[in-house]
C-alpha positions in Angstrom: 0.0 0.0 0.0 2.7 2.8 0.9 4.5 1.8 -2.4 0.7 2.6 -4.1 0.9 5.9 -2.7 4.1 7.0 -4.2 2.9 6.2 -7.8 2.4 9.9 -8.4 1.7 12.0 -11.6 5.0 12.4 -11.9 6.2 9.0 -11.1 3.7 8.1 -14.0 5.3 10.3 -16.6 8.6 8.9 -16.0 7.4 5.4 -16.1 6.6 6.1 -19.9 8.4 5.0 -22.7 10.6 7.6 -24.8 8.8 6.7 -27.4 4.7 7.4 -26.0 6.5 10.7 -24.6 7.6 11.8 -27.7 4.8 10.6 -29.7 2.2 13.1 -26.8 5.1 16.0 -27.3 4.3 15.8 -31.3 0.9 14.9 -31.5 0.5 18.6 -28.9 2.4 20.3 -30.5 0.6 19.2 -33.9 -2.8 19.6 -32.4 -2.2 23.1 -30.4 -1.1 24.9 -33.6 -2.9 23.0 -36.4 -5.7 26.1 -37.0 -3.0 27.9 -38.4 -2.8 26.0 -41.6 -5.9 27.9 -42.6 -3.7 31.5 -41.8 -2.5 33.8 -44.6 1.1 34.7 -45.3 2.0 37.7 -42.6 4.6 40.1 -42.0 7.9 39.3 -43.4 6.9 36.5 -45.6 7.0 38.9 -48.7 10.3 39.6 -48.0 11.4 35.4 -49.0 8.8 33.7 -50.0 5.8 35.1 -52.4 7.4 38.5 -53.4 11.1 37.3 -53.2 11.9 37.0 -57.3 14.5 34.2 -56.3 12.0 31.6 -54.5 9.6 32.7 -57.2 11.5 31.2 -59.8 11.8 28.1 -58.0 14.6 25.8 -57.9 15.9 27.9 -61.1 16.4 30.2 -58.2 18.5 28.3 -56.0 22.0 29.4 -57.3 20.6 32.8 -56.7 19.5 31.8 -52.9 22.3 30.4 -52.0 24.9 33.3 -53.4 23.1 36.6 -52.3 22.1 38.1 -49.4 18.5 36.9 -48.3 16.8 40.2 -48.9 18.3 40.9 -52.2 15.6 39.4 -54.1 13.0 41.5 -52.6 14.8 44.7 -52.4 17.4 44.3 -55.1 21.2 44.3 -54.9 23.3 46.7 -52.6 20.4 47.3 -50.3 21.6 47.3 -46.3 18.5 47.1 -44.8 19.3 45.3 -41.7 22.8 45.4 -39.7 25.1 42.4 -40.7 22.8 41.5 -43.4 21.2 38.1 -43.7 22.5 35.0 -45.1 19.6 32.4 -44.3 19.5 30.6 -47.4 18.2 26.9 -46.6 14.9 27.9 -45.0 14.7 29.6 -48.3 15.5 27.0 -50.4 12.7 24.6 -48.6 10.2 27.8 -49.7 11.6 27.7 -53.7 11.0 23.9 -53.1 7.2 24.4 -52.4 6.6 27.0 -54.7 8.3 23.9 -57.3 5.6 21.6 -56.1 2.9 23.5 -54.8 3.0 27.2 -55.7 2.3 29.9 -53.3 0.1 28.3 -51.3 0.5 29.2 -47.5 -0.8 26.2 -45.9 2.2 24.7 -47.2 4.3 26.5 -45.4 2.2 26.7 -42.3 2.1 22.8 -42.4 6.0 22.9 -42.1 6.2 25.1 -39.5 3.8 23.2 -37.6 5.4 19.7 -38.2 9.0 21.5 -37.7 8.3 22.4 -34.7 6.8 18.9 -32.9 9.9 17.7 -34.2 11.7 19.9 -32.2 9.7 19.2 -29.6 10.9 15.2 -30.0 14.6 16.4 -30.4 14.8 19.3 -27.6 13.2 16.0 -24.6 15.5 13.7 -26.3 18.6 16.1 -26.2 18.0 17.3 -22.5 17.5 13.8 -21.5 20.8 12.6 -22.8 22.1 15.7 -21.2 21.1 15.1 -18.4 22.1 11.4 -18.1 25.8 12.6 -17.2 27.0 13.1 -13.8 26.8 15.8 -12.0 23.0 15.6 -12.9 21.0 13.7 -12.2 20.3 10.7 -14.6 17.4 9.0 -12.4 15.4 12.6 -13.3 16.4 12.6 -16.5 13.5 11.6 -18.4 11.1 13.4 -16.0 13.1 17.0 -15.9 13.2 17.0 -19.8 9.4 16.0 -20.4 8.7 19.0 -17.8 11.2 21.5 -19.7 10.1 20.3 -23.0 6.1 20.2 -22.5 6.5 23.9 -21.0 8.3 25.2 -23.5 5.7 23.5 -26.2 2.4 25.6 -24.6 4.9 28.4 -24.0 2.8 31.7 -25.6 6.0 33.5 -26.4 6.9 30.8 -29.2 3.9 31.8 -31.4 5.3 34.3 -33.3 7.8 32.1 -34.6 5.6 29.1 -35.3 2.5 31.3 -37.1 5.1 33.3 -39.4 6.2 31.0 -41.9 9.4 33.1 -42.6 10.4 32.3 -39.3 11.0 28.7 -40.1 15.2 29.6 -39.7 14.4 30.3 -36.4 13.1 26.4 -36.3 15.4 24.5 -38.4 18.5 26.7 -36.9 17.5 25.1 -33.3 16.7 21.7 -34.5 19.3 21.1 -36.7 21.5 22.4 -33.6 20.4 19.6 -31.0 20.1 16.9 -33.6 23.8 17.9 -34.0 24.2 17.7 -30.3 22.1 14.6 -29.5 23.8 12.4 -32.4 27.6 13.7 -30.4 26.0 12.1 -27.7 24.6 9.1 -29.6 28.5 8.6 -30.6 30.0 8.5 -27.0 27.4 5.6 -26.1 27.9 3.7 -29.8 31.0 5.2 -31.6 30.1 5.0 -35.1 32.2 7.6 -37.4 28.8 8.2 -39.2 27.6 9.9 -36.4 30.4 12.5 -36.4 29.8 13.2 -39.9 26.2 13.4 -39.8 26.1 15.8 -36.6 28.3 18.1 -38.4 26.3 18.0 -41.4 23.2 19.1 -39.9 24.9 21.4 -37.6 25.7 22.9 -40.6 22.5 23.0 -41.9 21.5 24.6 -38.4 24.1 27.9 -40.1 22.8 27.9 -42.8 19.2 28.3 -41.5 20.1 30.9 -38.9 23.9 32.4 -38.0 22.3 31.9 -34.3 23.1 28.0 -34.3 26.8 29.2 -33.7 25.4 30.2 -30.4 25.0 26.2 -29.7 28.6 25.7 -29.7 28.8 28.3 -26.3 26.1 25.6 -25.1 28.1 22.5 -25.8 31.4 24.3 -24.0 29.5 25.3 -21.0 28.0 21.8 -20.5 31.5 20.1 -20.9 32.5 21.9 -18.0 30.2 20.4 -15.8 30.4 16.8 -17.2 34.0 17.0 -18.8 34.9 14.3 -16.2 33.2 11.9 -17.8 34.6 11.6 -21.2 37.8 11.7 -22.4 39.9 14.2 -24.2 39.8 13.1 -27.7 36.1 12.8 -27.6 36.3 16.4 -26.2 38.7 17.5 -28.7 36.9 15.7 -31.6 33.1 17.2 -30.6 34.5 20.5 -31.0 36.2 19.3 -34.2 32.9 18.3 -35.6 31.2 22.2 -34.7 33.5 24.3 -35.4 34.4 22.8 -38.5 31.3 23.6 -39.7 31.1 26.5 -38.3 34.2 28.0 -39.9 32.9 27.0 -43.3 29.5 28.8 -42.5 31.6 31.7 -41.4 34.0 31.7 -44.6 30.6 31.1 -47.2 28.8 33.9 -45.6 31.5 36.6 -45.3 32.0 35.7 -49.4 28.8 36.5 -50.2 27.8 39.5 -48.0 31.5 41.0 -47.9 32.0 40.7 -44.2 31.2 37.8 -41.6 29.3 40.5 -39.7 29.0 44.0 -40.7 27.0 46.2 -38.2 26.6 48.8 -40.4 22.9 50.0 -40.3 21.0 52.6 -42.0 20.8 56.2 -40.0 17.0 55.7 -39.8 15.1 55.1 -36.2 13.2 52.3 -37.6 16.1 50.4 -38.5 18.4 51.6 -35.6 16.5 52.8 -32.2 19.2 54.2 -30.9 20.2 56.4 -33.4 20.0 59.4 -31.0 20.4 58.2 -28.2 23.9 58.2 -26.2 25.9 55.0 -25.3 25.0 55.2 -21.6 21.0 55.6 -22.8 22.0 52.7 -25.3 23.0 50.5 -22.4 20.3 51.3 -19.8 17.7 50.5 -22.3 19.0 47.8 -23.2 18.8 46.2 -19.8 15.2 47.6 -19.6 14.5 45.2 -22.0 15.8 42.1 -21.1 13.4 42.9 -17.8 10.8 42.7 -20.6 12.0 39.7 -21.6 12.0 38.0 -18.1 8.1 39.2 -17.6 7.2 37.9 -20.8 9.0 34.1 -20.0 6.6 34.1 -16.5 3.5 35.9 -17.2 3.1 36.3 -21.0 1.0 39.2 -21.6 0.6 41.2 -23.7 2.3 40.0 -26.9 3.0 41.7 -29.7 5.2 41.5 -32.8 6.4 45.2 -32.7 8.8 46.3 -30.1 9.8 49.4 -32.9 10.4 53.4 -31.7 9.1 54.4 -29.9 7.3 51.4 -28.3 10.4 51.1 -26.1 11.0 53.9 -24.4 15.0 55.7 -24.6 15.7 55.0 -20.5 18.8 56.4 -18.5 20.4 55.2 -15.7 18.4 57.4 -13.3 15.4 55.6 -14.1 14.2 53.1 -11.4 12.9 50.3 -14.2 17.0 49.8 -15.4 17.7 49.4 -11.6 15.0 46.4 -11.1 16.7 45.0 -14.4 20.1 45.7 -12.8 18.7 43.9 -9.4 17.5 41.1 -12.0 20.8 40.4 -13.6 22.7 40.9 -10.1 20.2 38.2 -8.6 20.7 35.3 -11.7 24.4 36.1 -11.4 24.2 35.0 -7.5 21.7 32.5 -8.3 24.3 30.8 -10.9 27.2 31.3 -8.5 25.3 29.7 -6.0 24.0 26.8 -7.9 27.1 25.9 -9.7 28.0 22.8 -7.5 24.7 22.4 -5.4 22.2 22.7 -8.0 24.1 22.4 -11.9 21.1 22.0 -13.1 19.5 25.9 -12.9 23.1 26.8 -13.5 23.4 25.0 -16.7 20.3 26.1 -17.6 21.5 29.7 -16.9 24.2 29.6 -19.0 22.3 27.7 -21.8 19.9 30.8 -21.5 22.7 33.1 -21.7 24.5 31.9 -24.6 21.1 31.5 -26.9 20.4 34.9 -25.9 23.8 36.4 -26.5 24.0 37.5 -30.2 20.4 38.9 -29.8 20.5 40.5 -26.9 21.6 44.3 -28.2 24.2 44.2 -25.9 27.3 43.0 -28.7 26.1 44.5 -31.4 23.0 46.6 -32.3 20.3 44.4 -34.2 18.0 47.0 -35.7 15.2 46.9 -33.4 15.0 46.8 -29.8 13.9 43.5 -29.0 11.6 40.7 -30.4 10.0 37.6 -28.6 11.2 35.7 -31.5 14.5 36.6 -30.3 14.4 34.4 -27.2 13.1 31.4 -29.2 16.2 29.2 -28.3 17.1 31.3 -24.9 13.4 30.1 -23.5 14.6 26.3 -23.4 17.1 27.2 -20.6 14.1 29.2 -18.3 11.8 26.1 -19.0 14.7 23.9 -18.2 15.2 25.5 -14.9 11.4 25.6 -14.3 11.6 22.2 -15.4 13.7 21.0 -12.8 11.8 23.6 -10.0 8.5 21.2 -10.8 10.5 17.7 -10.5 12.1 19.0 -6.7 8.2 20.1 -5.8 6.6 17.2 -6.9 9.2 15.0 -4.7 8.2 17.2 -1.5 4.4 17.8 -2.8 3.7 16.1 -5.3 -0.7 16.9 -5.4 0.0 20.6 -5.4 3.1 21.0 -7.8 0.6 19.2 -10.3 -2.3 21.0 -9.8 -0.1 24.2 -10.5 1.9 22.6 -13.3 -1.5 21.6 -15.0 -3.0 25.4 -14.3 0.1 26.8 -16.2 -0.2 24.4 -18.9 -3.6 25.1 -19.2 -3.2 28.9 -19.2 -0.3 28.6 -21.7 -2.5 26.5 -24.2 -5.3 29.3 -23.9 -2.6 31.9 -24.6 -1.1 30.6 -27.3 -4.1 29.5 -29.2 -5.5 32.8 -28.7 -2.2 34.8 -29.7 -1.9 32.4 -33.0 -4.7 33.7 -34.3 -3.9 37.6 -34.6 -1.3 36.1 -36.9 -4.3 35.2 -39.2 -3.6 37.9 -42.1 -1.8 41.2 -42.3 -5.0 43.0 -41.4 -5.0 41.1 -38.5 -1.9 40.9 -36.9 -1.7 45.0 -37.3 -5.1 46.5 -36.1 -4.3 43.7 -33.1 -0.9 44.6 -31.9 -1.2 48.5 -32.7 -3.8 48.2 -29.9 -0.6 46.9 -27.6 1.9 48.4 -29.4 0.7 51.8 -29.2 3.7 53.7 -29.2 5.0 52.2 -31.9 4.9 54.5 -35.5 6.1 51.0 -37.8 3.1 48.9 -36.6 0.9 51.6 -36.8 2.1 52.6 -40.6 1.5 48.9 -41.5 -1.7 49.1 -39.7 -2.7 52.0 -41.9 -1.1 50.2 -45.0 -3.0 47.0 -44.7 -6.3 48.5 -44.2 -5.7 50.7 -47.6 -5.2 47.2 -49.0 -8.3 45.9 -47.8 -10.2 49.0 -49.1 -8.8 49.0 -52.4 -10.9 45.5 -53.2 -14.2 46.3 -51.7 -17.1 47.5 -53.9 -19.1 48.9 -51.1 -18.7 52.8 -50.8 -19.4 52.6 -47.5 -17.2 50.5 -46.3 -14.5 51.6 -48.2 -14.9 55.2 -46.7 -14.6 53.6 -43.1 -12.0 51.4 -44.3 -10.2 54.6 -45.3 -10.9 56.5 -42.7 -9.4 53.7 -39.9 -5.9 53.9 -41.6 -5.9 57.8 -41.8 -6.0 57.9 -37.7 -3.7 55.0 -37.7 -1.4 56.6 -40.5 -1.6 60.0 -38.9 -0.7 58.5 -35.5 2.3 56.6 -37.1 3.7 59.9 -38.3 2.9 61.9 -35.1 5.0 59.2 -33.2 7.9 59.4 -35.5 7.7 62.5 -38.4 10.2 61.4 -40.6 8.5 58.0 -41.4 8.1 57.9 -45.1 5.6 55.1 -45.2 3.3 56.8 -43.0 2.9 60.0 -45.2 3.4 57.3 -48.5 0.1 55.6 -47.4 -1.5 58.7 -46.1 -1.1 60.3 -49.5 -2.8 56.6 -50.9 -5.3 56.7 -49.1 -6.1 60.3 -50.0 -5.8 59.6 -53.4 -8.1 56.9 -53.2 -10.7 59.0 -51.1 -10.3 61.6 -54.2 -8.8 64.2 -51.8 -6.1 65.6 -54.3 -5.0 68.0 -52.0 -3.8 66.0 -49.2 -2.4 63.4 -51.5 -0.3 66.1 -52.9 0.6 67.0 -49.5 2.2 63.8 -48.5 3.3 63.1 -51.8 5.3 66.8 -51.3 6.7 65.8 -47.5 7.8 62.3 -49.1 9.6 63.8 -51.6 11.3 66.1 -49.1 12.4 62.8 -46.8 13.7 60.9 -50.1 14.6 63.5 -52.5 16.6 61.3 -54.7 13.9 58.7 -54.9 11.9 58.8 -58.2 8.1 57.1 -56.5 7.6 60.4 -54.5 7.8 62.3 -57.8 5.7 59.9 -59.4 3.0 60.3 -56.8 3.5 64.1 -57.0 2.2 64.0 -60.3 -0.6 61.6 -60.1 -2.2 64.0 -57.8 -1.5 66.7 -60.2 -3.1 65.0 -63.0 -5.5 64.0 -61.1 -6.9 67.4 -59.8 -6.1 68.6 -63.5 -8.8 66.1 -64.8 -10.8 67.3 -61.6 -10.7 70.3 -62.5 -9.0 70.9 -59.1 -6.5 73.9 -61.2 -4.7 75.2 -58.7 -3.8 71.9 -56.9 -2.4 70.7 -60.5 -0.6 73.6 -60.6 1.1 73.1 -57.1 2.4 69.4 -58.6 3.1 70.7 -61.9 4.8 73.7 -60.7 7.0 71.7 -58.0 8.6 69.2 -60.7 9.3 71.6 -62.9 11.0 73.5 -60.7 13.2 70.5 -60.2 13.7 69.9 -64.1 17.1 69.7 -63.8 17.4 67.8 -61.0 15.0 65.1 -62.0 16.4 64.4 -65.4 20.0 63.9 -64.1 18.9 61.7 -61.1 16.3 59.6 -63.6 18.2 59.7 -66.6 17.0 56.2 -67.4 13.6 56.4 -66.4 11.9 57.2 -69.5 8.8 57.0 -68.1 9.4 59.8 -65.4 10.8 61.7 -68.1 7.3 61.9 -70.2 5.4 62.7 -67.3 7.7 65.9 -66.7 7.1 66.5 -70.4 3.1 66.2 -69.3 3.6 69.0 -66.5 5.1 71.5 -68.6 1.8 70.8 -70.8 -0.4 71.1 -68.8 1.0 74.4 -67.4 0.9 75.6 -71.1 4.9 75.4 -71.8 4.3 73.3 -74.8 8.1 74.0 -76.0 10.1 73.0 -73.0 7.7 69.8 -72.9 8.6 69.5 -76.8 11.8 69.7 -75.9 11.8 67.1 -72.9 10.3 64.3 -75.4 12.7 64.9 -78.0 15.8 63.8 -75.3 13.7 60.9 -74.6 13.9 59.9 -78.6 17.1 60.4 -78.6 17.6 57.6 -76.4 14.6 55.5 -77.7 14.0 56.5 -81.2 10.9 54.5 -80.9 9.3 55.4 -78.0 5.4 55.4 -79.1 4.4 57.1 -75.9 6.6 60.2 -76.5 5.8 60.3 -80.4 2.1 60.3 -79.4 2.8 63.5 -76.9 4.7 65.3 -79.2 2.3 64.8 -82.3 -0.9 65.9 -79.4 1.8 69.1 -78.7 2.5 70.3 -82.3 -1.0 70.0 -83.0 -1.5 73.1 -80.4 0.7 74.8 -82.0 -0.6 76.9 -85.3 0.2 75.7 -88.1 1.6 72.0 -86.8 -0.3 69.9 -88.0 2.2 68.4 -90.8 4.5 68.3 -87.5 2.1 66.1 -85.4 1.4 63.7 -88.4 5.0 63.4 -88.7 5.4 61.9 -84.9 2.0 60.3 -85.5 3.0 58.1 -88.6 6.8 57.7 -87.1 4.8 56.4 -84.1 3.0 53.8 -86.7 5.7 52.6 -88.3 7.2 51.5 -84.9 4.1 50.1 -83.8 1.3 49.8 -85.6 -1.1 48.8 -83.1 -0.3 51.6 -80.2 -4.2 52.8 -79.7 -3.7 56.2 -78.7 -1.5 57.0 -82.1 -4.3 55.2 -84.3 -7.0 57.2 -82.2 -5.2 60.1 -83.3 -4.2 59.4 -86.7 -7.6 58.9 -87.6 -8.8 62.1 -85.8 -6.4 63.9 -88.1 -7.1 62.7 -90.8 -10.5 63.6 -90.4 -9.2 66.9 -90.3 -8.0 66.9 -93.6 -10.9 65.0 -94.6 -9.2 62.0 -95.6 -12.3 59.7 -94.3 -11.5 56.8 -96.0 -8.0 56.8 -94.4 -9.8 57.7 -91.2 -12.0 54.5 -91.1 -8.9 52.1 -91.3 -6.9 53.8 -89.0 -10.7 53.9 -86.3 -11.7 50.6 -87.3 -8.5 48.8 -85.5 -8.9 50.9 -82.7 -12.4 50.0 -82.5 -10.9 46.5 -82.7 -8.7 46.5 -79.7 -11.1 49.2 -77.7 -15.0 48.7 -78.8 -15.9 51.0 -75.9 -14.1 53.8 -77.0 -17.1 56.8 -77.4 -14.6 59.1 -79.5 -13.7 56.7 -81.7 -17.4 55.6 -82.3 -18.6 58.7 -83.2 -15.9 60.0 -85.0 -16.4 56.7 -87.6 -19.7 57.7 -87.5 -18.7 61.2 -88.8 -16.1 59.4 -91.4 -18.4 57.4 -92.0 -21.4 59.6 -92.9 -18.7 61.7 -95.1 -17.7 58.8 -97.4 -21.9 58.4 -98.1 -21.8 54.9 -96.4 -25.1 55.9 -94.5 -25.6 52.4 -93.0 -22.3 51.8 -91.4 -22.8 55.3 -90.0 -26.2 54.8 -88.6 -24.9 52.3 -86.7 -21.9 53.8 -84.7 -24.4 56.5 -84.0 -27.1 53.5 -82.6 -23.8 52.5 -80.7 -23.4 55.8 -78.9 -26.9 55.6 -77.5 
C-alpha cells in the first residue's frame, strides 16, 4: 500500500516509454497549432517567399538563394537594410521547393512550421534527457526534468510568433538542426560509429545555414562540458568540438563571401532600422537592460504579446530611471543564483548559462540588431528558463507532489489558452496589425502597417461605404504613425494613398510633397506628386495641379540627371510643362527621350498631341503620328489620333482604317465611335454610319 501511494503523476510520466513521450510532445504540439494552416502569409513573408523573385522562380532560383544576401531578391542588390545583413539561405530553399511543387500556397508553409516544430519538440526532450544522463545531474530525473522543460516550452505563448510566421521557419530548423547535432555527439559517446560524427556536423551545418544563431550552440556544448568533462575523455572532447567548429568555420567563410564581411554592423541612419540612433551609449545600455526585464516578464506571465517592439514602443531610458535598476537587481540576482547553484544545484546553473548563450547574439548588448527587441529573439534562450522551471517542478513534486501538479496543469492550461489565442492575430496582415497596434501603441512602424493593410483591404471592396470607413481607420492609424515618428516615409506614403483613393487631391499632394522632401533622390515620390496633379487637373482641381506641376518643374534639372533612365518619369515631366501651357520645353523634354529610344510610341504620341497646339503644326504632329506607326502599328492612342487627323483633312477613307483597329482592340471607346460615324457619314456609307451612331446611345 505505501508503495501505491508514491505512484504519483509524476512518477507516471517517468514510467513512460521515450517513445509514448515523444509521440504526446508531437501529437501537442501538432494539435495546439494546427488552425493555423488555414492563416495567410504575414509580415515578413514577402520579404522570402511570395514577393522574393529568387523563390519565385523556384529551384531555377537556387543558385541565386544560395549566393546573395536573403533580402536581395525583394529589395534588389546593394540594399543594407538590416545590420550584418542576412545570409539564411536553406529555409529559403525549402520555400523555392514548395513553390516547385505547390505554388504559393501558405498552408504549405504553415504545415511545415507546424510539423517542424513537434519535431523539435521530440529532439529538444530527447537532447535534455541525454544531457542530463551525465553526472553531476542527475540521470534518475532525466526523463522526467526534460518531459517538464520540453512540455512547458511546447504551450509556452511567447513561441507563437515564430511558429505562425512561416518566414520564421530559420528560427526552427537553426535550433533543431542544432540539438540533432548535439544529441547524435551524444549518440557517438554511447555507440561510436564515425557516421555519427559526420552526420552531426552535417546538420549542424545545416542549423548555419538556416540561422547564423546556431553558432550560439557551440557556447552551449562548452559550458556543459564543463560540468560533465569528467566523464569523457579528451579526444572525444577534442573531436566534438572538431565536428562544430568545423562547420562553423565554413558557415563563417561562405557567408563573409557572399555578404562582404562575416558580420557588418553597419545600419541605415533611420530610427526604424536603428532605435538608438540618437540616443547616447549610456541611454543605449540602460535601455538595453530595460528590455531584457521585458524579456524575463514575458517568460513568467506572458502578456501582452505583440510582434512590434519598434520606436518608440520602447522607451529611450537612462540610468536614473528606477525600471534599469530592477533589471540591474534582476541580472545581479541570476548572477548569484548561478554562482550559488554551480556545484549544489548544476542543473539551474546549466540552464542559466544555456539561456545566456542562446540569448547572447540577440540580446543588443554586442552588437546593435535594428530593433529593440523581439520575442522571436528568445526562441532558443526560453529552453534554458523552461529547463530551470523544469527541474523547479521535478524538486516540488518530490516534496508535494498533489500541489506541484495542480499548478503545473494550471500553467499548462493557461499557456494552451494563450497561445491558441495569440496564433490567431497572426491570421492575415490586417490582423496581426489593427491587433498589436492596440498593444503596441507607441509604436509608429506597426501603426504605418496598420494603416497600410487597411488601404489594401479598401482597395478590393465594392461597397462605398465600407470603403470610406475602411479609409478612414488607416488615416487615424497613419496619422498617428507619423505623429509618433515624423520622418517615417511610409506613413505619409500611405497617407497620401489613401487620400488619393478617397479623391482628396490635395492632401495626396501634400504627402506626396513631404515624401519627396524625406527621399529626395527617390523617383516614386515624384511619381506620386504627379498623379495627384493630374489627377486634380482632370478634376478640375486647377490650382492643386498647378502646385504638382509647378514643384517638378522646378526641379527639371534635377530630375532628369537623377532619372536619366527612367523614361517614363521623363514623359510625365514632359506632361507638366503641358499642362502648365509650356508646350516647348515639354517638346523639348520628349525629343531627349527619342534620342535615347528612337521608338518610344508614348513620347511620339505626346509630341504629335503638342504640335497640334501649335498653329500651323499639323504636318508636325502627323510626322510623330505616322513615325509612331511605323514602330508600332497597333499603339491605340496614335491610331486614335491618326484617324482624328485625318478627319481633319478629310481623308475619311484613311480615317476609317486607322478607327476601325482601334475600335478592334477598344469597342468601348465613345470618341472613336462617333468620330467613324462622322467618317463614316462623309464617305456616303449611310448604313455603317447609322450604326456607330445606334452605338453611342
Amino acid at each position: 500500500m505505501n508503495n501505491l501511494k508514491k505512484i504519483t503523476f509524476f512518477n507516471k510520466i517517468s514510467n513512460f516509454s521515450n517513445k509514448k513521450l515523444c509521440l504526446f510532445l508531437f501529437l501537442a504540439a501538432t494539435i495546439l497549432y494546427l488552425p493555423t494552416i488555414t492563416f495567410d502569409y504575414v509580415l515578413d513573408d514577402g520579404l522570402v517567399i511570395q514577393e522574393n523573385k529568387f523563390t519565385q522562380q523556384g529551384l531555377k532560383g537556387v543558385k541565386d538563394i544560395f549566393t546573395h544576401d536573403s533580402f536581395v531578391g525583394y529589395f534588389g542588390e546593394d540594399v543594407k537594410y538590416v545590420a550584418g545583413g542576412r545570409y539564411r539561405p536553406f529555409t529559403q530553399f525549402i520555400f523555392a521547393i514548395q513553390k516547385e511543387l505547390f505554388g504559393f500556397h501558405p498552408w504549405i508553409g504553415h504545415l511545415t512550421n507546424i510539423l517542424s516544430y513537434a519535431l523539435l519538440m521530440v529532439i529538444l526532450f530527447l537532447t535534455i534527457k541525454a544531457l542530463l544522463s551525465f553526472p553531476p545531474f542527475s540521470k534518475e530525473n532525466a526523463k522526467l526534468i526534460a518531459f517538464l522543460a520540453t512540455v512547458l516550452y511546447l504551450f509556452h505563448p511567447i513561441h507563437t510568433e515564430v511558429v505562425c510566421n512561416i518566414k520564421s521557419l530559420d528560427e526552427i530548423f537553426s535550433m533543431l538542426g542544432s540539438l540533432g547535432a548535439i544529441l547524435l555527439l551524444l549518440s557517438y559517446h554511447n555507440k561510436p560509429k564515425i557516421y555519427k560524427l559526420f552526420l552531426s556536423g552535417f546538420i549542424f551545418f545545416i542549423a548555419l545555414l538556416s540561422k547564423e544563431n546556431a553558432l550560439t550552440w557551440i557556447g552551449v556544448w562548452l559550458f556543459w562540458l564543463i560540468f560533465t568533462h569528467k566523464s569523457f575523455s579528451k579526444k572525444y572532447i577534442i573531436n566534438s568540438f572538431i565536428v562544430l567548429l568545423i562547420p562553423a568555420a565554413l558557415f563563417i567563410f561562405i557567408r563573409s563571401q557572399v555578404l562582404g564581411a562575416f558580420l557588418n554592423t553597419e545600419i541605415p541612419k533611420e530610427l526604424l532600422n536603428n532605435p538608438f540612433i540618437n540616443s547616447t551609449k549610456t541611454e543605449e545600455i540602460a535601455t538595453v537592460l530595460f528590455t531584457w526585464l521585458i524579456y524575463f516578464k514575458l517568460l513568467i506571465f506572458s502578456h501582452p504579446l505583440t510582434h512590434d517592439y519598434y520606436p518608440k514602443q520602447i522607451p529611450i531610458l537612462n540610468f536614473g530611471d528606477f525600471r534599469v535598476w530592477l533589471a540591474i537587481i534582476m541580472v545581479l540576482a541570476i548572477i548569484y543564483i548561478l554562482i550559488k547553484s554551480w556545484k549544489k544545484r548544476p542543473i539551474i546553473a546549466f540552464a542559466i548559462l544555456m539561456f545566456i548563450a542562446n540569448f547572447s547574439m540577440v540580446s543588443n548588448l554586442l552588437f546593435n540588431v535594428g530593433t529593440f527587441m523581439n520575442e522571436r529573439f528568445v526562441f532558443s534562450a526560453s529552453a534554458g528558463f523552461t529547463l530551470a522551471v523544469g527541474w523547479l517542478f521535478t524538486k516540488w513534486g518530490e516534496r508535494s507532489p498533489k500541489w506541484a501538479m495542480y499548478v503545473l496543469i494550471t500553467i499548462l492550461a493557461l499557456y494552451g489558452v494563450k497561445t491558441v489565442s495569440r496564433s490567431f492575430a497572426w491570421k492575415d496582415n490586417l490582423t496581426l496589425f489593427t491587433t498589436d497596434a492596440k498593444i503596441s501603441r507607441n509604436s509608429s512602424k506597426v501603426n504605418a502597417a496598420a494603416g497600410e493593410s487597411l488601404i489594401e483591404v479598401a482597395k478590393k471592396t465594392n461597397n462605398s461605404l465600407e470603403q470610406e470607413k475602411l479609409l478612414n481607420d488607416a488615416i487615424q492609424y497613419l496619422n498617428k504613425a507619423a505623429m509618433i515618428y515624423p520622418e517615417n516615409y511610409s506613413a505619409y506614403h500611405f497617407l497620401g494613398e489613401a487620400y488619393f483613393l478617397k479623391n482628396d487631391f490635395k492632401k495626396a499632394l501634400e504627402n506626396a510633397l513631404i515624401c519627396a522632401n524625406l527621399r529626395p533622390i527617390e523617383l516614386e515620390p515624384y511619381k506620386n506628386v504627379f498623379a495627384a496633379g493630374i489627377n486634380a487637373y482632370l478634376d478640375s482641381s486647377y490650382d492643386i495641379a498647378n502646385t504638382a506641376f509647378s514643384f517638378l518643374t522646378n526641379k527639371t534639372d534635377f530630375l532628369i540627371n537623377q532619372f536619366a533612365d527612367s523614361t517614363y518619369f521623363t514623359i510625365q515631366l514632359a506632361l507638366a510643362y503641358k499642362y502648365l501651357n509650356k508646350v516647348d520645353s515639354a517638346i523639348i523634354i520628349l525629343n531627349n527621350v527619342l534620342q535615347k529610344d528612337t521608338c518610344n510610341v508614348e513620347a511620339l504620341n505626346h509630341l504629335a498631341e503638342l504640335h497640334s497646339t501649335k498653329p500651323g503644326g499639323l504636318g508636325n504632329s502627323e510626322y510623330y503620328l505616322l513615325r509612331g506607326y511605323r514602330c508600332n502599328p497597333n499603339y491605340a492612342p496614335i491610331l486614335e489620333n491618326l484617324g482624328t487627323l485625318n478627319i481633319i483633312k478629310h481623308n475619311y477613307s484613311q480615317a476609317i482604317i486607322y478607327l476601325k483597329k482601334v475600335y478592334t482592340i477598344n469597342p468601348n471607346n465613345k470618341n472613336v465611335i462617333n468620330n467613324l460615324a462622322i467618317a463614316y457619314q462623309n464617305v456616303g456609307k449611310l448604313d455603317s454610319a447609322q450604326y456607330y451612331i445606334n452605338l453611342l446611345k
